[in-house]
C-alpha positions as CSV (number, residue, x, y, z in Angstrom):
1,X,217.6,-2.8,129.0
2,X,219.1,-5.7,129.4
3,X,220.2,-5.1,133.3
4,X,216.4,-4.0,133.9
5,X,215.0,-7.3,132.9
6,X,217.5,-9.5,134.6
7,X,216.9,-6.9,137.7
8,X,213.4,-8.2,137.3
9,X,214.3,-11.6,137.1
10,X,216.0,-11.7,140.2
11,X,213.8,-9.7,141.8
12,X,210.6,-12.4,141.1
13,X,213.0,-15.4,142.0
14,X,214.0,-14.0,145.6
15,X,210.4,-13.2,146.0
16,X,209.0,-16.8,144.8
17,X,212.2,-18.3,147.1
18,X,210.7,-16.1,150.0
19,X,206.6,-16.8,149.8
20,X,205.9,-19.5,151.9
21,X,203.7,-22.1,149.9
22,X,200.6,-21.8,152.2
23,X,199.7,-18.1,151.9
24,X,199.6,-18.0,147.8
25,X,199.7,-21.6,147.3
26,X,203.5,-21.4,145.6
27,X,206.6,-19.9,146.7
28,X,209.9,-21.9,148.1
29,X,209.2,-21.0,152.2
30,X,213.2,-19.6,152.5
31,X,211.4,-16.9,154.6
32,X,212.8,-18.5,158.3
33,X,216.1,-19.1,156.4
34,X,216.5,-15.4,155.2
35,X,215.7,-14.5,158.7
36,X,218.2,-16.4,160.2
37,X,220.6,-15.2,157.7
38,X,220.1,-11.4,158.3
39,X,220.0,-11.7,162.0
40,X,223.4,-13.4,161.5
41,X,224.4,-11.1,158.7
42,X,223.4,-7.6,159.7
43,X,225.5,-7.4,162.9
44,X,228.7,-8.3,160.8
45,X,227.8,-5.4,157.9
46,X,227.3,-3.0,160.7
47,X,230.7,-4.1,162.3
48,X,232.3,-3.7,158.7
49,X,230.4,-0.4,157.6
50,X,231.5,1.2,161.4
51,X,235.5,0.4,160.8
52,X,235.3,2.0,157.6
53,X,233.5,5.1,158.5
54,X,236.3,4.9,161.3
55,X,239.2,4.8,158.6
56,X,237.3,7.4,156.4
57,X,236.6,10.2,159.2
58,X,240.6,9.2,160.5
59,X,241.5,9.8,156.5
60,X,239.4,13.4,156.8
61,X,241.1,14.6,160.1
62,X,244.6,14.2,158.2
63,X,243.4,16.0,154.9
64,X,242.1,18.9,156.8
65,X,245.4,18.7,158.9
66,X,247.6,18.8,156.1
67,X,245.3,21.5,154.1
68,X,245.9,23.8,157.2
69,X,249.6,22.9,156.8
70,X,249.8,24.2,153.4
71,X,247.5,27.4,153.8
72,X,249.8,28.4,156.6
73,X,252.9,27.6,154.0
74,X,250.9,29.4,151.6
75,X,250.3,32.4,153.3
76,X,253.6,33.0,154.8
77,X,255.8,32.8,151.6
78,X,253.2,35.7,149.8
């Protein structure tokens, strides 16, 4: 319960710190900064997130190697 209302919490304040002040009448205006941040940002994660998927599917290609490895082991000693 306690993570649901300090979910909440954080939620509202990135919201307020978003809203610029002229379309409600309160809100911090951060909305060019957060742009500027994700347009920054997002290129970097997507760099990050593509060399992992690289070293997961690299990971995969040896597990399957080395099951085929042991099935052939496997089926040559019965």
């Amino acid at each position: 319960m306690k993570a649901l209302i300090i979910g909440l919490v954080i939620l509202i304040a990135a919201v307020f710190a978003i809203l610029p002040p002229e379309v409600i009448g309160f809100g911090l205006g951060w909305n060019e900064d957060v742009l500027t941040f994700l347009k920054g940002g997002v290129p970097v994660i997507a760099i990050l997130c593509g060399i992992i998927a690289i070293f997961i599917g690299i990971a995969d290609m040896k597990d399957r190697a080395e099951a085929k490895k042991e099935e052939k082991t496997d089926s040559a000693n019965n």
